[in-house]
PAFI-916681 format. One record per residue (C-alpha): residue number from 1; residue in three letters; chain; x, y, z. Coordinates in Angstrom, 2 decimals. Each point is the difference from the previous one (the first is absolute). Layout:
<rs>
R  lumdren  kolfi  vexlum     east    north       up
R      NUM    ALA       A        X        Y        Z
...
</rs>
This chain:
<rs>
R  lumdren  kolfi  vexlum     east    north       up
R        1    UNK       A     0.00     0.00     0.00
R        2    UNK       A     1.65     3.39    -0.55
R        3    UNK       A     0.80     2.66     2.29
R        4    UNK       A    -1.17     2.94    -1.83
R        5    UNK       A    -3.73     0.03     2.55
R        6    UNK       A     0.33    -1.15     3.33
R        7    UNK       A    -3.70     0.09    -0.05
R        8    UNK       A    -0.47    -2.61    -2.00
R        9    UNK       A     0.32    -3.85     2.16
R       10    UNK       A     1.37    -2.96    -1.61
R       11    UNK       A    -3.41    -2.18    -0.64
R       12    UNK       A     1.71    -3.23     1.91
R       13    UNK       A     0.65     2.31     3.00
R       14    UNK       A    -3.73     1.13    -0.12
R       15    UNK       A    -0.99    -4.13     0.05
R       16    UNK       A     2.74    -0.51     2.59
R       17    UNK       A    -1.36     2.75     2.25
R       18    UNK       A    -3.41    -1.40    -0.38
R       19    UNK       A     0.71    -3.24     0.84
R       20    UNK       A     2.04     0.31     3.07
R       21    UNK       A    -3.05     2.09     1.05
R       22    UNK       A    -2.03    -2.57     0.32
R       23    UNK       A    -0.55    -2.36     2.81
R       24    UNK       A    -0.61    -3.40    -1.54
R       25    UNK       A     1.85     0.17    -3.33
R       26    UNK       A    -0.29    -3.42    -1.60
R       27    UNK       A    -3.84    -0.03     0.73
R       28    UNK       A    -0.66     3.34    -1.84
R       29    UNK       A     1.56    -0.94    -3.24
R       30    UNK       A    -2.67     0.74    -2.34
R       31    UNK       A    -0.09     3.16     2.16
R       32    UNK       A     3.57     0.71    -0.85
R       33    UNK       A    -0.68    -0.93    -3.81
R       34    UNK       A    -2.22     2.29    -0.19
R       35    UNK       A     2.28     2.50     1.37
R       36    UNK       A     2.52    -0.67    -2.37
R       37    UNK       A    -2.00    -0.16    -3.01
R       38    UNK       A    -0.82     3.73     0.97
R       39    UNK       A     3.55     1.44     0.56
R       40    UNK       A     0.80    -2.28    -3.77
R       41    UNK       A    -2.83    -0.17    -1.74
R       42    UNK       A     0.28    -3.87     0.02
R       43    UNK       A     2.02    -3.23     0.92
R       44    UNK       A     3.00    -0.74    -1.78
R       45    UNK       A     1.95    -2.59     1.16
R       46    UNK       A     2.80     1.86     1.42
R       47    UNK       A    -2.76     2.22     2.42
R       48    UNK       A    -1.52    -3.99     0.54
R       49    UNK       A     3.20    -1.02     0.90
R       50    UNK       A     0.73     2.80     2.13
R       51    UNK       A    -3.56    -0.42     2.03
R       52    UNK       A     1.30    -3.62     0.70
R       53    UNK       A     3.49     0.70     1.14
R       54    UNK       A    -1.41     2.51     2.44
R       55    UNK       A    -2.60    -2.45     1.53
R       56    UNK       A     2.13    -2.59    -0.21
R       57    UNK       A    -2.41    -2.26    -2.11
R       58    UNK       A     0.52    -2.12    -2.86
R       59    UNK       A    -0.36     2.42    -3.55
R       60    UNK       A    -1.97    -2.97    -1.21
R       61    UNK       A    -2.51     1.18     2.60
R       62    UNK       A     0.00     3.42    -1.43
R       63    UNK       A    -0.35    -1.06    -3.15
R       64    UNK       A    -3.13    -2.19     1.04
R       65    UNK       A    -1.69     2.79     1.44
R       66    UNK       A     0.83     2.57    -2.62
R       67    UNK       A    -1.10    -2.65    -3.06
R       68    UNK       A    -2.95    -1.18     1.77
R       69    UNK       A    -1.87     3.21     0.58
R       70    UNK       A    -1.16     2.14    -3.08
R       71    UNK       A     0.16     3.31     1.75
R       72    UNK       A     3.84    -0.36    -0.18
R       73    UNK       A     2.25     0.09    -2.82
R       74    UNK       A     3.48    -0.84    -1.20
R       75    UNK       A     0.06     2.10    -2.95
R       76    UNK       A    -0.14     4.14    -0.36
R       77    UNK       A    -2.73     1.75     0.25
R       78    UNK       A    -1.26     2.87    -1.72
R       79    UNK       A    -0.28     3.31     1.23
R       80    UNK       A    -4.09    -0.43    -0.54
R       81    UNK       A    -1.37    -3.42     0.43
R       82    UNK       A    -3.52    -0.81    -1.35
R       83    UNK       A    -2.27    -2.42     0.50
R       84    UNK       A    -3.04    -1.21    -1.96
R       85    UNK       A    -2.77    -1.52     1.82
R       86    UNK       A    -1.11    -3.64    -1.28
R       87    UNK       A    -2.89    -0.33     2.16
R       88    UNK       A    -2.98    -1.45    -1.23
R       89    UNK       A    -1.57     3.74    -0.31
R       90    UNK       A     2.97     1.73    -1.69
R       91    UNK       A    -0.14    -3.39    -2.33
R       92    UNK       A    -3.37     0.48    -1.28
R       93    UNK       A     0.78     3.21    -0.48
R       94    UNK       A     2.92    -0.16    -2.28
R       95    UNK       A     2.95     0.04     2.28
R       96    UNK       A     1.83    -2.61    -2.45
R       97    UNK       A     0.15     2.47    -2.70
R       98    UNK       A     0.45     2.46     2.48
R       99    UNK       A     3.38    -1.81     0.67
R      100    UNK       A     1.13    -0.80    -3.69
R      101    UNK       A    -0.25     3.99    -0.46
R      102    UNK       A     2.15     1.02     2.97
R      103    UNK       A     2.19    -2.48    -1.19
R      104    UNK       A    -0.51     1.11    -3.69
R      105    UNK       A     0.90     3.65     1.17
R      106    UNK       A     2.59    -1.08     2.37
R      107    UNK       A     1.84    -2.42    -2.01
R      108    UNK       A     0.21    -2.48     2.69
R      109    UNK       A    -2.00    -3.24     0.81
R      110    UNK       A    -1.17    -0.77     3.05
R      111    UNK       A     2.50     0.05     2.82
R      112    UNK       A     2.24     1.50    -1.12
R      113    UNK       A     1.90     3.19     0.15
R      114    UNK       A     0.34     3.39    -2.88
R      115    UNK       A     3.96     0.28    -0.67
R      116    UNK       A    -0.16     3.70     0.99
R      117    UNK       A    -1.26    -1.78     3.42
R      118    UNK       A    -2.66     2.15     0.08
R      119    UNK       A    -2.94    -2.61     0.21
R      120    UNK       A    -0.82    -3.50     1.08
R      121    UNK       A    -2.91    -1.48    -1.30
R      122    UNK       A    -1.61    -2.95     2.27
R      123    UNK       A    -3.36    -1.33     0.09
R      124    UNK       A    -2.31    -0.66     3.75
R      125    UNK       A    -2.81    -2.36     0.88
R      126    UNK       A    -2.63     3.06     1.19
R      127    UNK       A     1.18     3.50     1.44
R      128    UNK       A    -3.73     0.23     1.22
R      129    UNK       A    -1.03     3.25    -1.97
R      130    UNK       A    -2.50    -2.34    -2.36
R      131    UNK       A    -2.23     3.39    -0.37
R      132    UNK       A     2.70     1.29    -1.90
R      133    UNK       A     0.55    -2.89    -2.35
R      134    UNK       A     2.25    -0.01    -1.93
R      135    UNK       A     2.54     0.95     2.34
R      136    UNK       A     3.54     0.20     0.17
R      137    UNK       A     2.39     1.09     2.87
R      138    UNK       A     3.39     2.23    -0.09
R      139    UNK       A     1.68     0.36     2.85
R      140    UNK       A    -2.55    -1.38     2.39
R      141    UNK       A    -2.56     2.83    -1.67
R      142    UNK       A    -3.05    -0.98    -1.46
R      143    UNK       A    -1.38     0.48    -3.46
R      144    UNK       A    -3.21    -1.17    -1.58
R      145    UNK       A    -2.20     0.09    -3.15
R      146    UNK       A     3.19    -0.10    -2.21
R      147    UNK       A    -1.84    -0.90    -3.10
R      148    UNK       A     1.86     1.38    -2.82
R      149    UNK       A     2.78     0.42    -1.15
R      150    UNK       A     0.70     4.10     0.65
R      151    UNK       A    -0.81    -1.30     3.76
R      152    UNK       A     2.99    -2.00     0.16
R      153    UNK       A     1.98     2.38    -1.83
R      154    UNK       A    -0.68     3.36     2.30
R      155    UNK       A     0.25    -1.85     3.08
R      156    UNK       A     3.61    -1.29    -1.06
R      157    UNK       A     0.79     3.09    -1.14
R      158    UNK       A    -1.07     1.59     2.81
R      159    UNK       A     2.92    -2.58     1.99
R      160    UNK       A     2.82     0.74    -2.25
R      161    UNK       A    -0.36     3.46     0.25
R      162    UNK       A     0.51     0.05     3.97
R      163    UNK       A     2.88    -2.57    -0.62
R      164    UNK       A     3.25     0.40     1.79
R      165    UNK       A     2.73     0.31    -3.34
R      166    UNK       A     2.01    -2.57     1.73
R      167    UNK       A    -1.94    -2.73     0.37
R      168    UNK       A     2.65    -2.80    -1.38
R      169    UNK       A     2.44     1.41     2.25
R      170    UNK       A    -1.85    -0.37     3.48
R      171    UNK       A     0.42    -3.84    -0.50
R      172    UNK       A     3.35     0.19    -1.60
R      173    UNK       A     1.96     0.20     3.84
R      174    UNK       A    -1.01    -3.55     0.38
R      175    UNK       A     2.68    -2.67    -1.60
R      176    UNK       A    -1.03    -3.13     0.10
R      177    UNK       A     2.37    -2.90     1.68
R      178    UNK       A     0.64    -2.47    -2.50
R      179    UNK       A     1.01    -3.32     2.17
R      180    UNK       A    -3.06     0.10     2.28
R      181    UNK       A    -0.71    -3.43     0.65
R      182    UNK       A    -4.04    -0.80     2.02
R      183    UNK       A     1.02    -2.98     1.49
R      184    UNK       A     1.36    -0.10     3.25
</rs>
């Protein structure tokens, strides 16, 4: 990390500071994922690896937890995550071309992530808004009746305007390890 602002922590000091602050460590690890995945953005292996060192745990258990529960990830983020609801409401409604046209205008699929890093595009069960239907989510903020195609485009518009410009480069501190083995 570079010396030029003192203000700014090193991220593994953050997670460090946060874990010795708890009482019972290696009982709150989904806690601590959590915590991590908000100083990072997500789970690489070398933050995994880290977590586990620090408890003292296997990384295989790490792994477990981080690859068994959707609401963590292993891969980059982008700045704006959206979700389009799948429910049985949004459904009949037209959420499935509701998602080929985000993904149309995006140029993702799916799940995955726009180079500039300025999107991910996932898809939910029900976000509970079925009034609304279609409806999508971007950063936890609802949005219904998206039923054309200027919809979708002002609304994403609307996100890449208030875009930070260096999106790519808030995940770009993070180097991944390369010999990270999940087995104890």
């Amino acid at each position: 990390m570079s010396n030029n602002n003192s203000l700014i922590k090193d991220p593994y000091q953050l997670l460090d500071d946060y874990i010795d602050s708890l009482p019972y460590k290696k009982e709150n690890l989904i806690l601590i994922l959590h915590h991590a995945q908000g100083l990072f953005g997500y789970l690489p292996d070398k933050v995994q690896w880290h977590i586990a060192q620090k408890l003292d745990i296997p990384s295989a258990k790490v792994y477990g937890v981080v690859s068994f529960y959707s609401f963590f990830t292993m891969k980059p983020r982008g700045q704006h995550v959206a979700n389009v609801c799948m429910g049985t409401a949004c459904f009949v409604r037209g959420s499935e071309k509701l998602q080929q046209e985000i993904e149309s205008q995006l140029g993702i699929k799916t799940g995955q992530t726009t180079e500039d890093h300025l999107f991910s595009l996932d898809s939910v069960r029900c976000i509970g808004a079925c009034g609304l239907a279609p409806v999508i989510t971007v950063d936890g903020k609802v949005h219904g009746r998206l039923e054309n195609t200027e919809d979708i485009k002002e609304l994403f518009a609307k996100y890449r305007s208030e875009a930070t410009p260096d999106a790519q480069s808030e995940i770009s501190n993070i180097e991944p390890i390369q010999d990270v083995k999940h087995a104890t």
